[in-house]
C-alpha positions as a printed Julia matrix, in Angstrom:
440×3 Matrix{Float64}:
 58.21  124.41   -6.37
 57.11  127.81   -5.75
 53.51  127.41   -5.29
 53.2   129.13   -1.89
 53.6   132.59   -3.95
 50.36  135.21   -4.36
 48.95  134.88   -7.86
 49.78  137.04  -10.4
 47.52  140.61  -11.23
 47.5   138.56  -14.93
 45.56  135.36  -13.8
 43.28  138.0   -11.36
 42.38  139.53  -14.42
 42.06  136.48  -16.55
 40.12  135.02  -13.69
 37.19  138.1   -13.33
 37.47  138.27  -17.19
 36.25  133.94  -17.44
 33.48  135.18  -14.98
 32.32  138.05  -17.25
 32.45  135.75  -20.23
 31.3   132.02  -18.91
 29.01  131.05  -16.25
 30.57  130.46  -12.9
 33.9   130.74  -14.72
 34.36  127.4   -16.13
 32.92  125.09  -18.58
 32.74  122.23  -15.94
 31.22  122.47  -12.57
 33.65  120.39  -10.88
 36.44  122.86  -11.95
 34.78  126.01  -10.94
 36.14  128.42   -8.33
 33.95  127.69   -5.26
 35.61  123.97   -5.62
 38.74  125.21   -5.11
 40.75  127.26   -2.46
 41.57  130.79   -2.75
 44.72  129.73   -3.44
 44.62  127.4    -5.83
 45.75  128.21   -9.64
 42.86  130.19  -12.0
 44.26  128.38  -14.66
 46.24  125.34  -16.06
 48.57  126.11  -19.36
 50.53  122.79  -19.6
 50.68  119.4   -17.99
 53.11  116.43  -18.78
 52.6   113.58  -16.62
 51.2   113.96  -13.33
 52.9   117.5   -13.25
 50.89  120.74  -14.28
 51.6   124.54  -14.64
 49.54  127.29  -14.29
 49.28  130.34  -15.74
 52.67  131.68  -13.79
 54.24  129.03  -14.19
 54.31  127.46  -11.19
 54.09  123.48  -10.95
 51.96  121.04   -9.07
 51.83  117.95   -8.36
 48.16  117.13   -9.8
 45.34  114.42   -8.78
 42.46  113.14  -10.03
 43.4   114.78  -13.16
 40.98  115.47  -15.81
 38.39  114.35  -13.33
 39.68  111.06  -13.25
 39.53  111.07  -17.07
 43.72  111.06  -18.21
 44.84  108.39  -16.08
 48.28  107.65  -17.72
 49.52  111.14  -17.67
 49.38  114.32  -19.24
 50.95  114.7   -22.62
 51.57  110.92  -22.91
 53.37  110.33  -25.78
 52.44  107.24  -27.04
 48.73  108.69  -27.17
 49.51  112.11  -28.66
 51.72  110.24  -31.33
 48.55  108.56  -32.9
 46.28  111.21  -32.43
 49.02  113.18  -34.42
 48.75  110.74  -37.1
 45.56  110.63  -37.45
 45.44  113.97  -37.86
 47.02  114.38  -40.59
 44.34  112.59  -42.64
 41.32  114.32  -41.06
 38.95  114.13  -38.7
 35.41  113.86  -39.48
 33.83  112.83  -42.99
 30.33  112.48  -44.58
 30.75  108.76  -43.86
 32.42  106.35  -41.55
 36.11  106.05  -41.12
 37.56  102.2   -40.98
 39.35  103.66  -37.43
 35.42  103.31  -36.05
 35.32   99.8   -36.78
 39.19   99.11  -35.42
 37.94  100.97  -32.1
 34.44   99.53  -31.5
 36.24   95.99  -31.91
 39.17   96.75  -29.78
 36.96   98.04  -26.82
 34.63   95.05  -27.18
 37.49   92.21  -27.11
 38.29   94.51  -23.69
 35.58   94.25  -21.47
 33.06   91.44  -20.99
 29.89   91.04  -22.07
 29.25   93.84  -24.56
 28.57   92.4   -28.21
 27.92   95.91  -29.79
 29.25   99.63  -29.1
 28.19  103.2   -29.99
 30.98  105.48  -29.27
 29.76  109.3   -28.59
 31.64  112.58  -26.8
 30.93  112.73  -22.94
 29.11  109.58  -20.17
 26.2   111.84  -20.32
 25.17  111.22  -23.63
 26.1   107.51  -23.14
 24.32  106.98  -19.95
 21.5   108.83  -21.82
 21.55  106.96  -24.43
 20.99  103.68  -22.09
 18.13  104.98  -21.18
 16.35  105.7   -23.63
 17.39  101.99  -25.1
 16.31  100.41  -21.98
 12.77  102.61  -22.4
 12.18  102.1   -25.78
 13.06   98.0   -25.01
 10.6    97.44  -21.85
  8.27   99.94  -22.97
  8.39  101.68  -19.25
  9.18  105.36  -18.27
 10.36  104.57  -14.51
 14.49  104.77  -13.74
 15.8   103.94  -10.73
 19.2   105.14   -9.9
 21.73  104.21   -6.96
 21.23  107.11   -4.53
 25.04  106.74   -3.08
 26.61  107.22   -6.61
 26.77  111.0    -6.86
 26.27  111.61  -10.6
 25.33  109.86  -13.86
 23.97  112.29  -16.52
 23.67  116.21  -17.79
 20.31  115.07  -18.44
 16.94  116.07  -17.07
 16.13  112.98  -15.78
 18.75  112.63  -13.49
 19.66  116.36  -13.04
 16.19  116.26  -11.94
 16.53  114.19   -9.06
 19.18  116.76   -7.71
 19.13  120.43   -5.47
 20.18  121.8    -8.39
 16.95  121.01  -10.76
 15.85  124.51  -11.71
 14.21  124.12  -15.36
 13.55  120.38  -14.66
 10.16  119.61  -15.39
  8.23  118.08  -12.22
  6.88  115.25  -14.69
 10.22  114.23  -15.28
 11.47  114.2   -11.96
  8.43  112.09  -10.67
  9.83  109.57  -13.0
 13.28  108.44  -11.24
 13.49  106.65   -7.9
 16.55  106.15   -6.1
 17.54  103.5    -3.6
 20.35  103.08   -1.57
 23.93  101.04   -2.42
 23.85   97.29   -0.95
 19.78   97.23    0.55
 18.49   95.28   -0.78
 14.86   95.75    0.75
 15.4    99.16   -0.71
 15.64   98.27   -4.24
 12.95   95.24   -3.66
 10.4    97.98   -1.8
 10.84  100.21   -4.9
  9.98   97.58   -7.55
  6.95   96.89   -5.4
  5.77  100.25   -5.07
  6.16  101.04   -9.05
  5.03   97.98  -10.28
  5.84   97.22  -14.08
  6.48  101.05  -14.52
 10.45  100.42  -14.0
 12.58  100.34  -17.22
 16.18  100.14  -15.93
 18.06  100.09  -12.72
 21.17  102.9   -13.26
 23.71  102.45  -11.24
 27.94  102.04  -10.34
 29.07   98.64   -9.91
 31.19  100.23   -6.85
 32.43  103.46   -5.74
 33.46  103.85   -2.46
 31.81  100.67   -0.65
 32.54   97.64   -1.96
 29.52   95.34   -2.77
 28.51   92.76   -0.18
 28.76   89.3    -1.23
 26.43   88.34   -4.02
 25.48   91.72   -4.53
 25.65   92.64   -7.53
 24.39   89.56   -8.68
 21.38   89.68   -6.96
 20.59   92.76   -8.36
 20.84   91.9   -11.79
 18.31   88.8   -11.16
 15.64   91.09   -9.32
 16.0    93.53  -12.19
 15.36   90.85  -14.47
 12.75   89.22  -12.42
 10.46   92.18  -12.59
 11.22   92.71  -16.82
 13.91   95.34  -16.51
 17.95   96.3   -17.49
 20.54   96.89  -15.66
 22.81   99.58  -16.76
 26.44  100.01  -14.9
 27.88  102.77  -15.15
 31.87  102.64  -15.51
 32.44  105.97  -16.12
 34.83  105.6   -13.07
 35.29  101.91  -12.61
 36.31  101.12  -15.77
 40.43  100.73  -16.87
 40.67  101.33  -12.78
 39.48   98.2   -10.96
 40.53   95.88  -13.93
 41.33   96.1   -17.8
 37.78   94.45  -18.4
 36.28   96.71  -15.82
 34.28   96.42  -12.51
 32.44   94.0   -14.36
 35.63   91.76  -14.93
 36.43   92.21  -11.58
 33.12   91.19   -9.6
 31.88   88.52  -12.62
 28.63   90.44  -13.0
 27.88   91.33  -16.58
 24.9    94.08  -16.9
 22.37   94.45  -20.13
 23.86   97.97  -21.01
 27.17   99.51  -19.86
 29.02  103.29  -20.28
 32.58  103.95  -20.38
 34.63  106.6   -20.7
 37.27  109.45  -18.64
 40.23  106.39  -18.62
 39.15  105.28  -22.13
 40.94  107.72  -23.67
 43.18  108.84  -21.64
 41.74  112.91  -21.19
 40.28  112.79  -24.97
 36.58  113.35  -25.49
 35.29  109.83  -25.86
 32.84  107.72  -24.43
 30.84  104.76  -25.46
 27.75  102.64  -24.74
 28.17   98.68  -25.13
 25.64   95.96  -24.71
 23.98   92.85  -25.61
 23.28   93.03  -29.6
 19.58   92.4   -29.21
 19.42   95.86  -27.7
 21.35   97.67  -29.06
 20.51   96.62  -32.69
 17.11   98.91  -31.68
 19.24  101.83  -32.74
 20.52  100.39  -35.66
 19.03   99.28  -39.04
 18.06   95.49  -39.12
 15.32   94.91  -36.93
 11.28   95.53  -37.2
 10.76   97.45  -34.23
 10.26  101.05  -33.7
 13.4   102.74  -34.31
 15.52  104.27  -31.53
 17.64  107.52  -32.0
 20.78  106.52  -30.34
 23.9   108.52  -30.07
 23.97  110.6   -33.05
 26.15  113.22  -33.14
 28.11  115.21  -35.51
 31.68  115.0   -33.79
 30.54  111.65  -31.89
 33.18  109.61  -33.83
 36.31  112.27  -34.88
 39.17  109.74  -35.93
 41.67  111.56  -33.86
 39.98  111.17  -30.51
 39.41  107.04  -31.57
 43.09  106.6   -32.48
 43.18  108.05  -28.79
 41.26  105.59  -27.29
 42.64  102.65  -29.6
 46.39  104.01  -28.18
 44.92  103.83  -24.75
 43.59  100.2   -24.8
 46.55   99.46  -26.52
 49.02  101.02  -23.76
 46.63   99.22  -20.64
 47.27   95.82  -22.16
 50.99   95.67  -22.64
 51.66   97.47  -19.27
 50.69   97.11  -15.98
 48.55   99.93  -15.34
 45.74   98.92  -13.41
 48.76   97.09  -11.02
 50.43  100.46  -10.51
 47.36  102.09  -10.25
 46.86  100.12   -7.08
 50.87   99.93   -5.75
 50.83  104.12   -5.84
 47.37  104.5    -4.19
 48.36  101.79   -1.68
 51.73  103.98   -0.7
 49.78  107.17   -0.84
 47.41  105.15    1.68
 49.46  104.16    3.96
 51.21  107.47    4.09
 48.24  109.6     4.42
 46.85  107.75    7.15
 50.07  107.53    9.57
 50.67  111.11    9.06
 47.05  111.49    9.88
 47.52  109.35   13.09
 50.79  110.72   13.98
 48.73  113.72   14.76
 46.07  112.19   16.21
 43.63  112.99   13.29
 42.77  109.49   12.37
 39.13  110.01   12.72
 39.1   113.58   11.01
 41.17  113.12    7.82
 41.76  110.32    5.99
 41.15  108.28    2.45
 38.16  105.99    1.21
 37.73  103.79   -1.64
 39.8   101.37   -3.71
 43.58  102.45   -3.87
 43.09  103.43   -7.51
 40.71  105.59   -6.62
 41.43  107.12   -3.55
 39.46  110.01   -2.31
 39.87  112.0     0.81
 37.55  113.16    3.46
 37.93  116.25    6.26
 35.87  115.97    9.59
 35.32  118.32   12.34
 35.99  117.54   16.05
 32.7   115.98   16.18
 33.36  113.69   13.14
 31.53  115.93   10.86
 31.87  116.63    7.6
 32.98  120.21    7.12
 33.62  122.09    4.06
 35.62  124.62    5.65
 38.16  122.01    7.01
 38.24  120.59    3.26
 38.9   123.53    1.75
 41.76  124.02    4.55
 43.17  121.01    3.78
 43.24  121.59    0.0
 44.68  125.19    0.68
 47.66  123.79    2.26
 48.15  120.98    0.22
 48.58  123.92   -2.63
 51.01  126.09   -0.49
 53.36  122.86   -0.73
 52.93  122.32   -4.45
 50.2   119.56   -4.5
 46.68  120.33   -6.56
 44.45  117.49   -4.87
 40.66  117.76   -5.34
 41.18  113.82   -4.86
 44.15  111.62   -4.39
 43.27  109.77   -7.83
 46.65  108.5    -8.99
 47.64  108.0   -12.46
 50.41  105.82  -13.84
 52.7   108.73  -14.06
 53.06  109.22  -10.68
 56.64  107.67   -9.69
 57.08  107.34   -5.84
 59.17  109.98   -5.51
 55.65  112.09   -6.74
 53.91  109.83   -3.7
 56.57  110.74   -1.2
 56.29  114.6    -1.83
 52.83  113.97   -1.5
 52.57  112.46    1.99
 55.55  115.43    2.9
 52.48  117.82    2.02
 50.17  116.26    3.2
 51.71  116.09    6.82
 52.8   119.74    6.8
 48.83  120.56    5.82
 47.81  118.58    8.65
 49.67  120.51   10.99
 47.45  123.34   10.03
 44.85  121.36   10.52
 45.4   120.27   13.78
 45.83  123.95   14.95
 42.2   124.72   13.13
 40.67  122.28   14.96
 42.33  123.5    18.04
 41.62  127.19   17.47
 39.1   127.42   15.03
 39.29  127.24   10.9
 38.24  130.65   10.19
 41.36  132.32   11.43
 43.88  129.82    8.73
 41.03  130.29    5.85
 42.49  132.75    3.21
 39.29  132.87    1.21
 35.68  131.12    1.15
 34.98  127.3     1.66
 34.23  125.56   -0.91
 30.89  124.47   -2.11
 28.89  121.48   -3.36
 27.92  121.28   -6.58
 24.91  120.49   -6.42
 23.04  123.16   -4.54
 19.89  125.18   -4.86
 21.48  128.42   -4.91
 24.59  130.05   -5.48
């Protein structure tokens, strides 16, 4: 790999020329330049696998790639071989295709406890879309969210309850509560305080933290005990912790769920499943008041189902989620002796399930410190690695791991000298920044 050389005057100019054109330079926050190094590639051409090239043609060893949405590989054939048929009959029609039908009832004989599906493009729309259900169902405004799960939605109701809510009406923030993961005095205190006002309870069935014992199920019985839903989230969660999803996994089923990233493996799908009595409100054969639910002109494109149907497919004749969880485990393991080795144990290391590992950067003190993650990422490029997490995928082999933890212990080297004599002097450009902040 040659990824330690300067980038090219061609990607400089492309790069100021996205700025000029896009705000903040990219169509998703998450893969913007102030979450990045200085260092790290303007731009992605190609992938195949868990390999990607940038616009020099350099390669990288890439995590978390997608944002945790293509977690068999780039380029995986299998996938791009139905999407190519499929493409050759069309892709969206004045009425529904048969391949809507084929997906909704694959998906549903996948995860537990969903007896109807709406497929649409991004979670957004899908968690949105619970919402509203769950609203229009209890007849309640209120949302309560999981404080400790970091995002759910694009839309003003939860983009409201972050630093970055400029444009948010203040009527529509006042109308989501959070609470934190496992209190559950927390989540009982906030039903008291809004009594009957609460439609739904939004939330991840894990992220980081597992759930304590009985958890989860608790949860769902105090939602139901004071008349409202319980929507998971499994954005993440879902065709990581099991086939069937978190749900599978813990044996708690909630009233509405969202899936999406894995379900496709990088393709634009997403979906919101449920129990038939609700979702049947945004369908045709009930009395109620109608509810507009995820409609959308390209929320069903044939290509991008045959995606997800290949996908499913793929997860259930292969181990996946297993070798999700063998790579992350060796990636684990590695990370945190080279981390020891150099007596760092407390300042870098990995959280999470081994599927979804991600990595934090301390200070001296224990701190968290944006400067010392951006360090860390910046050296992790010089030695070929692109690692905004250490989300595996199914394509990485263990050869990928063991170049990896190679990296990883040559960046920590760095980082032991930063800590020793300060960050500022290995820095070559600006930390990086949260996303969700006030101003720019």
């Amino acid at each position: 790999m040659t990824a330690a050389l300067p980038t090219s005057d061609l990607a400089q100019r492309l790069q100021r020329r996205a700025h000029e054109l896009i705000p903040g330079g990219a169509h998703t926050y998450a893969k913007g330049d102030d979450q990045f190094p200085a260092n790290a590639p303007p731009f992605i051409v190609r992938g195949q696998g868990c390999h990607a090239w940038d616009i020099d043609g350099r390669e990288y060893i890439e995590y978390g790639m997608g944002l945790r949405a293509v977690t068999l590989g780039h380029a995986f054939a299998p996938v791009v071989e139905a999407v190519t048929r499929q493409l050759q009959h069309g892709v969206n029609f004045t009425r529904p295709a048969p391949i809507e039908q084929e997906c909704a009832q694959t998906l549903l004989s996948t995860v537990p406890g969903a007896e109807m599906v709406k497929f649409c493009k991004d979670g957004s729309h899908a968690v949105d879309g619970a919402v509203r259900l769950a609203r229009a169902a209890t007849g309640r405004d209120g949302v309560a969210i999981c404080a400790d799960h970091p995002f759910f939605s694009t839309g003003d109701w939860f983009i409201g309850t972050s630093e970055m809510n400029a444009g948010i009406p203040a009527a529509t923030r006042r109308l989501v509560h959070a609470f934190p993961y496992n209190d559950r005095a927390a989540l009982q205190a906030l039903f008291a305080d809004h009594p009957g006002q609460i439609a739904c309870v939004v939330m991840e069935a894990a992220r980081i933290d597992e759930p304590d014992v009985g958890y989860l199920q608790w949860v769902k019985d105090t939602v139901h005990a004071h008349g409202a839903l319980l929507v998971f989230d499994e954005m993440i969660t879902g065709f990581r912790w099991h086939l069937g999803g978190a749900q599978a996994e813990y044996g708690v089923t909630a009233d509405l769920t969202t899936y999406g990233k894995a379900l496709a493996n990088g393709f634009s799908v997403s979906a919101l499943a449920g129990r038939r009595e609700l979702m049947r409100l945004g369908g045709l054969d009930h009395d109620r008041e109608r509810v507009f639910l995820l409609s959308t002109t390209h929320g069903a494109q044939t290509h991008e189902l045959a995606a997800a149907i290949a996908t499913m497919r793929f997860y259930r004749e292969h181990p996946v989620i297993e070798t999700l969880q063998a790579r992350g485990q060796r990636l684990r393991e590695g990370v945190t002796q080279a981390s020891a080795a150099l007596g760092l144990g407390r300042q870098v290391g990995v959280v999470s399930r081994d599927c979804n590992l991600l990595f934090y950067t301390r200070d001296a003190q224990g701190q968290p410190s944006q400067p010392l993650r951006t360090l860390f990422m910046q050296e992790l490029v010089r030695h070929g690695i692109l690692a905004p997490s250490f989300v595996v995928s199914w394509s990485h082999s263990e050869a990928d791991i063991d170049r990896t933890i190679d990296a990883v212990a040559r960046a920590l080297q760095v980082y032991r000298q930063a800590l020793d004599g300060g960050v500022e002097r290995f820095l070559q450009g600006p930390a990086v920044q949260p996303v969700f902040r006030r101003f720019a």
